[in-house]
VOGU-3710 file (C-alpha; in Angstrom, 3 decimals, decimal comma):
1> xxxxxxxxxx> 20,048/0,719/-3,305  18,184/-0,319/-6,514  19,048/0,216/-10,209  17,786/3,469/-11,818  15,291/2,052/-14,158  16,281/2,909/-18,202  13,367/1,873/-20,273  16,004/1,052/-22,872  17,831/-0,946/-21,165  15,207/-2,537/-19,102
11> xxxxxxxxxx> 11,773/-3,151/-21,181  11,891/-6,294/-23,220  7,840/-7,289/-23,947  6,093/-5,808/-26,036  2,845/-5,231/-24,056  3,243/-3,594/-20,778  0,776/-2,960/-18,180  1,863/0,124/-15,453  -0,579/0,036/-12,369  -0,401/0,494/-8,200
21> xxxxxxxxxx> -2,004/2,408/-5,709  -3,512/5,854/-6,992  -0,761/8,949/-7,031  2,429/6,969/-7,531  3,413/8,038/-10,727  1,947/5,580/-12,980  1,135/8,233/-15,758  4,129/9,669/-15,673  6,488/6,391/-15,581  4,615/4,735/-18,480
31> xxxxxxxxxx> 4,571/8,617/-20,208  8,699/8,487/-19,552  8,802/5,186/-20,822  6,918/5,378/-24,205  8,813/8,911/-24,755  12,019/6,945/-23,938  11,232/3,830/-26,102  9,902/6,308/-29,462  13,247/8,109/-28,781  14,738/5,038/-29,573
41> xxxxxxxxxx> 12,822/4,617/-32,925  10,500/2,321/-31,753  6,796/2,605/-33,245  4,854/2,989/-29,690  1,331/3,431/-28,684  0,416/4,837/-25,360  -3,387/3,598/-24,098  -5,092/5,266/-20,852  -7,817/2,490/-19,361  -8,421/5,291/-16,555
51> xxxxxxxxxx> -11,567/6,476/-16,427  -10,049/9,742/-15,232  -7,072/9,149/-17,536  -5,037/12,690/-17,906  -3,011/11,577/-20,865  -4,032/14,547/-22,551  -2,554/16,676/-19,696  1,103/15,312/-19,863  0,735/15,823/-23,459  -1,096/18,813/-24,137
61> xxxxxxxxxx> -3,139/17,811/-26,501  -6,835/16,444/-27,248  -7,175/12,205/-26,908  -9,937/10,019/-27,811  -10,055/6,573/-28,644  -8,643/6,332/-32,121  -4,673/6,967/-31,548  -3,210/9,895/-32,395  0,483/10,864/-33,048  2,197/13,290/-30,470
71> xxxxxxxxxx> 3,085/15,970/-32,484  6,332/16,803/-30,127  7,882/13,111/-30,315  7,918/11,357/-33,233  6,625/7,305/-33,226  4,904/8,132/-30,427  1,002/7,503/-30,464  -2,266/7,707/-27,881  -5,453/7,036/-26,386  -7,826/7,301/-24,149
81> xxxxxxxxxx> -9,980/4,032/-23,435  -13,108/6,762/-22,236  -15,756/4,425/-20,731  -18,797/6,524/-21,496  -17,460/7,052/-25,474  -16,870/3,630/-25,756  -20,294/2,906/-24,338  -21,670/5,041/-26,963  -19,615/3,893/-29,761  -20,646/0,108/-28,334
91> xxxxxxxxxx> -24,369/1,219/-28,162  -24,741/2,508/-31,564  -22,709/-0,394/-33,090  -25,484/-2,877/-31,376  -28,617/-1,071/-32,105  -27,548/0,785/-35,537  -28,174/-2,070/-37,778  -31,612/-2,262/-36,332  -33,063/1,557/-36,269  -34,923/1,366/-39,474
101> xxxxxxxxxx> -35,725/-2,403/-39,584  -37,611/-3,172/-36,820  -40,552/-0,639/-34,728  -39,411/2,279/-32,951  -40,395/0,730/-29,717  -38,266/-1,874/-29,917  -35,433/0,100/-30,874  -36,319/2,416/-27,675  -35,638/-0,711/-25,515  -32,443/-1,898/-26,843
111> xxxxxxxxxx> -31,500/1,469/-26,549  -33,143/1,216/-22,893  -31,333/-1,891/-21,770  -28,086/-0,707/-22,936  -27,926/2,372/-21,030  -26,392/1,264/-18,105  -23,619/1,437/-15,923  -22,889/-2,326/-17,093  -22,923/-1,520/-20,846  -20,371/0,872/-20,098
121> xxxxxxxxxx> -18,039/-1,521/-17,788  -18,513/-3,904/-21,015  -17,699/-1,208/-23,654  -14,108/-0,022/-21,907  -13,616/-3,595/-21,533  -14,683/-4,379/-25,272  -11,748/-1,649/-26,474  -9,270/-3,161/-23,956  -9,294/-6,602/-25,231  -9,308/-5,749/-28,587
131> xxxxxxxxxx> -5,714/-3,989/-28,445  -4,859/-7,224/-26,665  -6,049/-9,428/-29,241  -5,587/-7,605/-32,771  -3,116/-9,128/-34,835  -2,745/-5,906/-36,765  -2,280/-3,450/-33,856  0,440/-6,509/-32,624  2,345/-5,977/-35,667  1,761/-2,190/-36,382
141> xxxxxxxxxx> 3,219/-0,825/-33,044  6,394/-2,534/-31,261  5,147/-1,852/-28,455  1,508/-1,045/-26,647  1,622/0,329/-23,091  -1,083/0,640/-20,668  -1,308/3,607/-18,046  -4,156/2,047/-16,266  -6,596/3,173/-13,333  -5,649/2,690/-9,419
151> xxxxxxxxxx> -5,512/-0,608/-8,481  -8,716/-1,628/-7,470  -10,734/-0,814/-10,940  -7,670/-2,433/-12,747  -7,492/-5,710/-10,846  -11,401/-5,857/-12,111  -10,432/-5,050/-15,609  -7,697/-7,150/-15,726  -9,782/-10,015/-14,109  -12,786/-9,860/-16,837
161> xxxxxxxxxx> -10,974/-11,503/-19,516  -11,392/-14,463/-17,093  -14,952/-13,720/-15,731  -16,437/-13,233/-19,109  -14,951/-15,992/-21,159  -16,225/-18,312/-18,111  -19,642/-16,523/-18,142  -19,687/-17,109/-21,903  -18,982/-20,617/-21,977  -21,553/-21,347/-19,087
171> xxxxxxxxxx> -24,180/-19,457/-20,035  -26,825/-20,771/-22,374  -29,329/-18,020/-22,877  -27,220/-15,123/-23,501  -26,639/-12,097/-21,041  -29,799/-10,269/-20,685  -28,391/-7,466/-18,522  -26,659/-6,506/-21,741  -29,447/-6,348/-24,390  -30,750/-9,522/-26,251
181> xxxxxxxxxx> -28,653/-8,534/-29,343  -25,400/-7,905/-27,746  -23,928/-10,953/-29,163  -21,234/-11,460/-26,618  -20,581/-14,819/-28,145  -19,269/-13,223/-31,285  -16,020/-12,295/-28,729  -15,541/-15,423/-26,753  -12,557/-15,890/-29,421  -11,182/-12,291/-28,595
191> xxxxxxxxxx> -11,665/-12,600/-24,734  -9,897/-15,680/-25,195  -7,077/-14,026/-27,293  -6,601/-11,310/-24,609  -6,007/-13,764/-21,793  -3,474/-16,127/-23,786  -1,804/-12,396/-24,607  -1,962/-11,318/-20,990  -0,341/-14,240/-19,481  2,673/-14,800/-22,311
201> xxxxxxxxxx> 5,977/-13,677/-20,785  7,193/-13,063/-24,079  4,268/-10,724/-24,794  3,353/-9,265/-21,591  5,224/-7,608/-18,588  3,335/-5,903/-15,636  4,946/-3,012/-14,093  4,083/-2,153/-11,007  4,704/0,821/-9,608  4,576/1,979/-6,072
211> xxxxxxxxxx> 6,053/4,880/-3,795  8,738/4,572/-0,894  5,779/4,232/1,426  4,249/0,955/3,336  0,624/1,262/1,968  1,931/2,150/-1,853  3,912/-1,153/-1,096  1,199/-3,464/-0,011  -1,101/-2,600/-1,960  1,978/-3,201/-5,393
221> xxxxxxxxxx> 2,102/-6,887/-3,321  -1,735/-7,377/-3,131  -1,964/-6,379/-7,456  1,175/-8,577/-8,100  -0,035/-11,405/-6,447  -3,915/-10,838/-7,735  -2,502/-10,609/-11,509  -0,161/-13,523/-10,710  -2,946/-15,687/-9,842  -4,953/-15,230/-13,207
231> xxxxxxxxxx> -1,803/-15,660/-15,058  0,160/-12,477/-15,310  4,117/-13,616/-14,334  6,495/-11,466/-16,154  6,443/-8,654/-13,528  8,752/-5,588/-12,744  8,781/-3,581/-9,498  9,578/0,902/-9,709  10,532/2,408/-6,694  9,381/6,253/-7,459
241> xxxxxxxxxx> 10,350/9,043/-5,895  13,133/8,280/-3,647  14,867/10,719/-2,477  18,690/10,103/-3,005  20,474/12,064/-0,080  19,246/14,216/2,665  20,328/17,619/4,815  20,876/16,704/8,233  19,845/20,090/9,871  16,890/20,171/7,960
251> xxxxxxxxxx> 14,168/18,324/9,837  11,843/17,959/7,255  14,505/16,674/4,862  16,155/13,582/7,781  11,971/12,992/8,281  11,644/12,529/4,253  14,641/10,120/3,899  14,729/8,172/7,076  10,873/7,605/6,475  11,163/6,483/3,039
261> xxxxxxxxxx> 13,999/4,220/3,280  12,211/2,713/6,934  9,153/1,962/4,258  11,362/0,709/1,829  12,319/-2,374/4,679  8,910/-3,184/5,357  8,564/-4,240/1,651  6,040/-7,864/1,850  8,554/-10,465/1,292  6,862/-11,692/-1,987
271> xxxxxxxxxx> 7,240/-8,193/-3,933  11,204/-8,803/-2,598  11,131/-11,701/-5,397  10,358/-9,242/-8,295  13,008/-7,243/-10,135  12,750/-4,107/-8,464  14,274/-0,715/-9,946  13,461/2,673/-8,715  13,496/6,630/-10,412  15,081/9,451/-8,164
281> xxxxxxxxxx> 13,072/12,353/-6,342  13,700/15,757/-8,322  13,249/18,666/-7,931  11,512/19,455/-10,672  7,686/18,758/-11,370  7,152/15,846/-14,080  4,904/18,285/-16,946  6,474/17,978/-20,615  7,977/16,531/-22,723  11,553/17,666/-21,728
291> xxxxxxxxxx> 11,275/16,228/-17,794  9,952/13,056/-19,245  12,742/12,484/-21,278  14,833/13,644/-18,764  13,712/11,449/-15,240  14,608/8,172/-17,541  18,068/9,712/-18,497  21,243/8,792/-17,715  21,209/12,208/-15,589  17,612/12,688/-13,859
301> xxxxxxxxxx> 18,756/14,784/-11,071  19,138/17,679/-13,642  17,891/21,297/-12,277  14,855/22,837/-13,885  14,342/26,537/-12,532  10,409/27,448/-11,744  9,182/30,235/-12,588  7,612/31,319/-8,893  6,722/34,396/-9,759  3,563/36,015/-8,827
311> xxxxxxxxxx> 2,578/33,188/-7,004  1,506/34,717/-3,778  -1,707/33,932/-2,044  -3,695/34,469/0,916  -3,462/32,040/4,262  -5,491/28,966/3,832  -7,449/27,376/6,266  -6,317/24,420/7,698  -8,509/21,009/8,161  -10,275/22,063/11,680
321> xxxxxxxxxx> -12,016/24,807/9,513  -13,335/22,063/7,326  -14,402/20,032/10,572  -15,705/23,160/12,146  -17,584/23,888/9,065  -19,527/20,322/9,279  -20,085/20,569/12,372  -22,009/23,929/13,090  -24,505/23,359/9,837  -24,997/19,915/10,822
331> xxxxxxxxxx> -24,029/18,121/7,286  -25,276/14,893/7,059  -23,491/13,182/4,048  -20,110/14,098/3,889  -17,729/12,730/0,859  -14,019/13,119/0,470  -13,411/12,556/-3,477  -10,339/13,000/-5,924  -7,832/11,611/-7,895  -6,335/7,956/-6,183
341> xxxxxxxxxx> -3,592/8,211/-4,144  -4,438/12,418/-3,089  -5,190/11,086/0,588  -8,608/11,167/0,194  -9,152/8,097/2,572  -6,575/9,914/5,377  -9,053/13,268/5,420  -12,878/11,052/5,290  -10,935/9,217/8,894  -9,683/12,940/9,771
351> xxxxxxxxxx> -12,947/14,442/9,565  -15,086/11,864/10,840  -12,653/11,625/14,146  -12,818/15,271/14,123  -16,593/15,142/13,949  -16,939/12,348/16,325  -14,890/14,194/19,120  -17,491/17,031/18,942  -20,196/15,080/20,046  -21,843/13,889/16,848
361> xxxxxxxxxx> -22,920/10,260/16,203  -20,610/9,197/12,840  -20,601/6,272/10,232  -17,803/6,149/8,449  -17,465/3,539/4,972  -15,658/3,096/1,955  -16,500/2,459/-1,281  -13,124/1,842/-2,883  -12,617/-1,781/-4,026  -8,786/-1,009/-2,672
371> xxxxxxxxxx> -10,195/-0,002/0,527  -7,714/1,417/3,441  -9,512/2,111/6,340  -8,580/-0,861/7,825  -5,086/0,160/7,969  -6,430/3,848/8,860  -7,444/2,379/12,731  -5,201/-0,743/12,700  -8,675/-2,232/14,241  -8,117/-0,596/17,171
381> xxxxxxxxxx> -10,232/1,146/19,555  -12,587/3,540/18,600  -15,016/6,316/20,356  -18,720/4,585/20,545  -20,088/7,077/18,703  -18,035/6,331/15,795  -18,962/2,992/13,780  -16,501/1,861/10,423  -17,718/-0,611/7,671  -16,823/-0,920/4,160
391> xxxxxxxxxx> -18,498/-1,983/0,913  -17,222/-5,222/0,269  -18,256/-6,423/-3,330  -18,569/-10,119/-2,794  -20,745/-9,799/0,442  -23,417/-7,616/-1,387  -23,273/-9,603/-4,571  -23,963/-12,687/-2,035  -26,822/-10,684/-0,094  -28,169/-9,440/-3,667
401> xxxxxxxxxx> -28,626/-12,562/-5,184  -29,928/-14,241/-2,078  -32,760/-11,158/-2,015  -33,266/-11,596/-5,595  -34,488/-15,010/-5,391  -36,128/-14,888/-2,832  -38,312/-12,258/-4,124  -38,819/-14,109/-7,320  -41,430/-16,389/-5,271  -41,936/-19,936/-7,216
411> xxxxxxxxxx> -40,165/-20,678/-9,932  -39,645/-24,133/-11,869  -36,236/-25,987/-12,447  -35,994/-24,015/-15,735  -36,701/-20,528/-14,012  -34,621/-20,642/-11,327  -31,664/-21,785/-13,507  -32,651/-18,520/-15,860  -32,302/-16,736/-12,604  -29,050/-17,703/-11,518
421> xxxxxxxxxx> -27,751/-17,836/-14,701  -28,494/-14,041/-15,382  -27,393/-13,231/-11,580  -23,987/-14,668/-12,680  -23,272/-11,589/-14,420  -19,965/-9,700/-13,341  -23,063/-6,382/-14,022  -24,583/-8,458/-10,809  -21,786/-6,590/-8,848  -22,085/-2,905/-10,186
431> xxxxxxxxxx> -25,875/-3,480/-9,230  -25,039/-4,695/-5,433  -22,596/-2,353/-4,860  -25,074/0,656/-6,201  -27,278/-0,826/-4,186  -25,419/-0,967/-1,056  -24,083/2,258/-1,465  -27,802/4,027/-1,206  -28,391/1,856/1,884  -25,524/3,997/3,932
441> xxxxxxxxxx> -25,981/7,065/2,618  -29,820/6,327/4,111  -27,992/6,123/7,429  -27,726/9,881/7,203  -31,178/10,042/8,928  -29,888/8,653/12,075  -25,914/9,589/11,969  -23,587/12,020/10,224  -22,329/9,404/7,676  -18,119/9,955/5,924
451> xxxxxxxxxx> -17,744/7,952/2,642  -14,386/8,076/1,631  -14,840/7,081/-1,979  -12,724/4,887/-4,882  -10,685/7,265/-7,063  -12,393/9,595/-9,026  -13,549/7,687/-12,162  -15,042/4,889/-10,672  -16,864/7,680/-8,183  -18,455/9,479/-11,171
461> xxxxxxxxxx> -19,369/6,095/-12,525  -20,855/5,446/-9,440  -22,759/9,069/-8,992  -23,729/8,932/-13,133  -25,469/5,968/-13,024  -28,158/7,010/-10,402  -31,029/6,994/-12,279  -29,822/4,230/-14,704  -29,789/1,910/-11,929  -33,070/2,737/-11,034
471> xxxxxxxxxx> -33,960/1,371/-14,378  -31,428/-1,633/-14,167  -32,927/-2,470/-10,525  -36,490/-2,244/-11,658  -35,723/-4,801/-14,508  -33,746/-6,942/-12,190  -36,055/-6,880/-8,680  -39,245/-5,595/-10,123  -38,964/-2,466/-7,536  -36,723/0,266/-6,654
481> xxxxxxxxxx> -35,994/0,473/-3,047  -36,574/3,942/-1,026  -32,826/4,095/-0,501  -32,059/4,627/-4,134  -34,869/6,482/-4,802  -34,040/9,362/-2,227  -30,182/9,197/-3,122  -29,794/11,410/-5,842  -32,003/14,427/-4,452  -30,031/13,535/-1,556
491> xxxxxxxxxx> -26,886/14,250/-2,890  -27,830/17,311/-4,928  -29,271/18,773/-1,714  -26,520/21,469/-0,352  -27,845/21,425/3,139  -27,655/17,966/3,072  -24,377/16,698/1,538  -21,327/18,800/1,467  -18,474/17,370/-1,011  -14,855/17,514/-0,098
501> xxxxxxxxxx> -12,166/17,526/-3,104  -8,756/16,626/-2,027  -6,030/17,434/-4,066  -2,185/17,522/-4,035  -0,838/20,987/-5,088  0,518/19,151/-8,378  -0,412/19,945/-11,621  -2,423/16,468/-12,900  -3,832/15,727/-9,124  -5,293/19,689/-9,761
511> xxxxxxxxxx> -6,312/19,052/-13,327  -8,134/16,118/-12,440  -10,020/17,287/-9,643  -11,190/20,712/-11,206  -12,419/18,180/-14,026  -14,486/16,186/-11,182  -15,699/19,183/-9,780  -17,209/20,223/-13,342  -18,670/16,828/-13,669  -20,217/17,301/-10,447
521> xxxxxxxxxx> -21,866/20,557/-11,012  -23,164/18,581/-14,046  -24,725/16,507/-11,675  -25,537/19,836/-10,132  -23,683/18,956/-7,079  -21,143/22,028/-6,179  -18,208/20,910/-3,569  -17,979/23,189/-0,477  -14,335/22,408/0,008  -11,041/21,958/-1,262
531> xxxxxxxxxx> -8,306/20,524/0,858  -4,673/20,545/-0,744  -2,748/17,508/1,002  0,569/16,988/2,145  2,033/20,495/1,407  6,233/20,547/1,001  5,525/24,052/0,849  3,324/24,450/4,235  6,341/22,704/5,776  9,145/25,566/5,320
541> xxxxxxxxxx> 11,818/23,232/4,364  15,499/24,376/3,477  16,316/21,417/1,622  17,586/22,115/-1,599  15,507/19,500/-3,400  12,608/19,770/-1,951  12,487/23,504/-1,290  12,611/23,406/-5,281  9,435/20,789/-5,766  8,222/23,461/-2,533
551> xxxxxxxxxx> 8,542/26,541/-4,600  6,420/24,568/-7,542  3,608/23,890/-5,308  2,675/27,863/-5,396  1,062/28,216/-8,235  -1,085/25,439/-8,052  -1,857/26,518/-4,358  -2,378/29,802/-5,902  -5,109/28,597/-8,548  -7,495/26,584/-6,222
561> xxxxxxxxxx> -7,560/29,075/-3,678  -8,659/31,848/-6,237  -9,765/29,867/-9,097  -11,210/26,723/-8,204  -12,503/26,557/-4,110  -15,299/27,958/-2,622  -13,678/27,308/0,682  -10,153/25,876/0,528  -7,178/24,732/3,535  -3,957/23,493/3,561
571> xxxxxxxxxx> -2,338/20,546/5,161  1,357/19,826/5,650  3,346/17,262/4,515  3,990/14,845/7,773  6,482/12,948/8,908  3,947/9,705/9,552  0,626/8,523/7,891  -1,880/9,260/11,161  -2,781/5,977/12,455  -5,342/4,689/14,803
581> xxxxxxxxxx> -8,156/6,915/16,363  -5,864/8,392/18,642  -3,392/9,744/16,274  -6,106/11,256/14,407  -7,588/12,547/17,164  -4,349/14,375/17,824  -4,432/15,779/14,513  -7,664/17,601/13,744  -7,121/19,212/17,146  -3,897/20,656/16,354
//
């Protein structure tokens, strides 16, 4: 049906950018690729722009920002672009030069202005264009790849280049939201660099990746065409993960092909226009160095035996239990969190049907800039007691600015155009959405309120910068609503708030979310449940293929159940995405 992609034969910039929808394979088709392209003799280096980047899993080894050669495979360097070292490294770089020159309580306020979420949006974004625009890295590596974050934070990152060379050349004063000595205008040059580089065919090529599966699809369409628009042509389309024959008595295995390839026809008609090549399902799990090598081969569909022994466990729960769970203690702020693409959005609808149908009044939101829950209930009917929204980033930065000068009273001609000047900020956003974000978890009071949340780095971001938004709202309003002042205490509060982690049973979706759930007890907020999705293994298939990838899935069931989870259950793989209230409905009260 398509070509089996072969980075040698197939990559021919030397920047390329890998993104789509969270949990298609993007780490481990740009891994493949820059093991594949090193192979070849090429000097390559690997960059992660996730905040959540797990690099250093796939690798087994310890990344920071300065690359680092893979011991295993030789021309093959990497990084991780980590927001909150880079915003650090950024902070120290603006206010070193000053420590000992000027008072201590000055140097307390740079220090104080720069210790926001902004600062660290501008830091990750400070790293990022300077791979793009460094003449030296150009001509040290032949080629720089980016394994970037789900969609939604990487259309933002990838749209900045444009935002803040635009903000630069408009604004007069300087950005104040960023500390007086910032001295953005030092980079307008670089900014500028990185666009030129991002938009040159000859220099750039965007590879998106998606899954044999409608929304993977749409949402490849909605980044090509986003990325197209602010100049990004050269673009490539991977098919991963389909599966290249199927057992006929197996039902499982007729559901998993016929499904995949019915997807694969309901590709948008634009994405039909881009070269499109695709990498087999196998039945082997995509960890080392081998595999890697191996899915890009001329052979992929090579056996790998895993080891399943000692891998039995107890019977999980299934997602009722978690519903059940909600329900009797009468939790009022319930979040589904995890790496993108786990089905995190799927369980928040799950639950808060689930909820709904036993009598409670529910609010359920998003706060993923790629939000889904649109195409969750098809904007259908819905119970009464169950009411939908989403955080939508221009309407609050809209509302926020409208709010903000309204509450600035009189102002002169010079004032006001201060005002709006500083409100044109891309940090304007972060604030709103912050913002609008403690205004429904305040709905708690009234109604059991679901967030289904944006993958898990921009969540933490989100969750970290509590109480420096207080700081940044102060400075920007003059007050701190009650809403943001409750939220935190809210949120650490067990009887309150009750965190669900969803997870695949695959090693990085499991590495990532036991690192979330040590951030969050940081943030001393401990999850009460785990809930493994879309389980091969809970399906008792006798296809050969996927009974293989089934028999894989043990251990990693194995080590949140007796490792990781407080409370964990299990939920089959299914033959269709639940759709539409009733569907759901159907589901949690199987």
């Amino acid at each position: 049906m398509y070509t089996l992609y072969n980075p040698k034969q197939h990559v021919e910039t030397p920047y390329l950018f890998f993104t789509g929808k969270g949990g298609v394979g993007k780490t481990s088709v740009a891994c493949a690729t820059a093991v594949a392209l090193a192979d070849q003799g090429k000097k390559v280096l690997l960059v992660s722009t996730d905040p959540a980047s797990n690099l250093q899993d796939v690798f087994e080894i310890e990344l920071s920002r300065e690359p680092v050669e893979i011991p295993s495979v030789k021309n093959l360097f990497a990084s991780n672009i980590d927001p909150e070292e880079a915003s650090r490294a950024y902070r120290e770089k603006t206010v070193g030069p000053y420590r000992d020159k000027l008072p201590e309580s000055v140097v307390n306020q740079m220090e104080e202005q720069l210790s926001g979420a902004c600062t660290v949006e501008i830091a990750a974004f400070d790293e990022f264009s300077h791979l793009l625009a460094d003449d030296g890295i150009f001509s040290e590596y032949d080629h720089v790849l980016f394994d970037t974050a789900p969609t939604g934070h990487t259309l933002r990152l990838l749209s900045l280049p444009t935002a803040w060379s635009g903000y630069l050349e408009e604004a007069t004063h300087g950005a104040s939201c960023l500390g007086p000595l910032s001295g953005l205008g030092d980079k307008k040059a670089m900014y500028q660099k990185a666009v030129e580089s991002l938009s040159d065919g000859d220099k750039t090529t965007l590879i998106l990746v998606a899954r044999p599966e409608e929304s993977t699809l749409i949402e490849a369409n909605r980044a090509s065409l986003e990325l197209g628009d602010i100049g990004i042509q050269k673009q490539m389309l991977i098919i991963n993960g389909l599966l290249q024959s199927y057992e006929k008595n197996d039902e499982v295995s007729t559901a998993f092909y016929e499904g995949q390839h019915e997807a694969l026809t309901k590709t948008p008609e634009e994405s039909k226009k881009i070269q499109t090549f695709s990498l087999p399902f196998v039945s082997y799990s995509l960890t080392g160095i081998d595999r890697l090598r191996q899915i890009v081969s001329d052979a992929p569909l090579v056996k790998f035996k895993e080891d399943d022994q000692g891998t039995e466990f107890a019977p999980l729960s299934e997602l009722k239990d978690v519903i059940d769970d909600f329900s009797s203690k009468n939790t009022r702020v319930i979040f589904t969190m995890g790496k993108g693409g786990v089905g995190k959005t799927s369980v928040a609808a799950a639950i808060a049907v689930g909820l709904t149908e036993k009598g409670h009044k529910v609010h359920l939101t998003t706060t993923d800039p790629a939000a889904h829950l649109d195409y969750m209930f098809q904007n259908g009917t819905v119970n009464e007691n169950l009411s939908i929204s989403s955080i939508n980033p221009e309407v609050e930065v809209e509302a926020y600015k409208k709010e903000v000068i309204t509450n600035a009273g009189e102002l002169n001609d010079d004032e006001l155009a201060y005002l709006q000047e500083d409100l044109e900020s891309p940090c304007t956003e972060e604030i709103a959405v912050f913002r609008a974000f403690a205004d429904v978890v305040e709905r708690s009071e009234q109604e059991i309120v679901v967030i289904d949340t944006a993958p898990t780095g921009h969540t933490l971001l989100l969750l970290d910068s509590s109480e420096a938004y207080h700081r940044e709202m102060s400075r920007s309003t003059g007050e701190i609503p009650e809403s943001v002042k409750k939220l935190l205490p809210r949120l650490r509060n067990p009887e309150e708030t009750g965190v669900v982690v969803v997870t695949l049973p695959e090693a990085t979706p499991v590495f990532e979310a036991t690192r979330l759930q040590d951030d969050l007890k940081r943030a001393e907020i401990t999850p009460k449940w785990w809930v493994i999705n879309r389980s091969l293994y809970a399906t008792g298939t006798t296809d050969k293929v996927l009974k293989a990838r089934a028999a894989s899935e043990r251990q990693w069931i194995k080590k949140v159940q007796e490792e990781l989870a407080d409370n964990s259950a299990l939920i089959p793989w299914m033959k269709e995405v639940k759709i539409g209230y009733d569907q759901l409905k159907e589901f949690v009260q199987l």
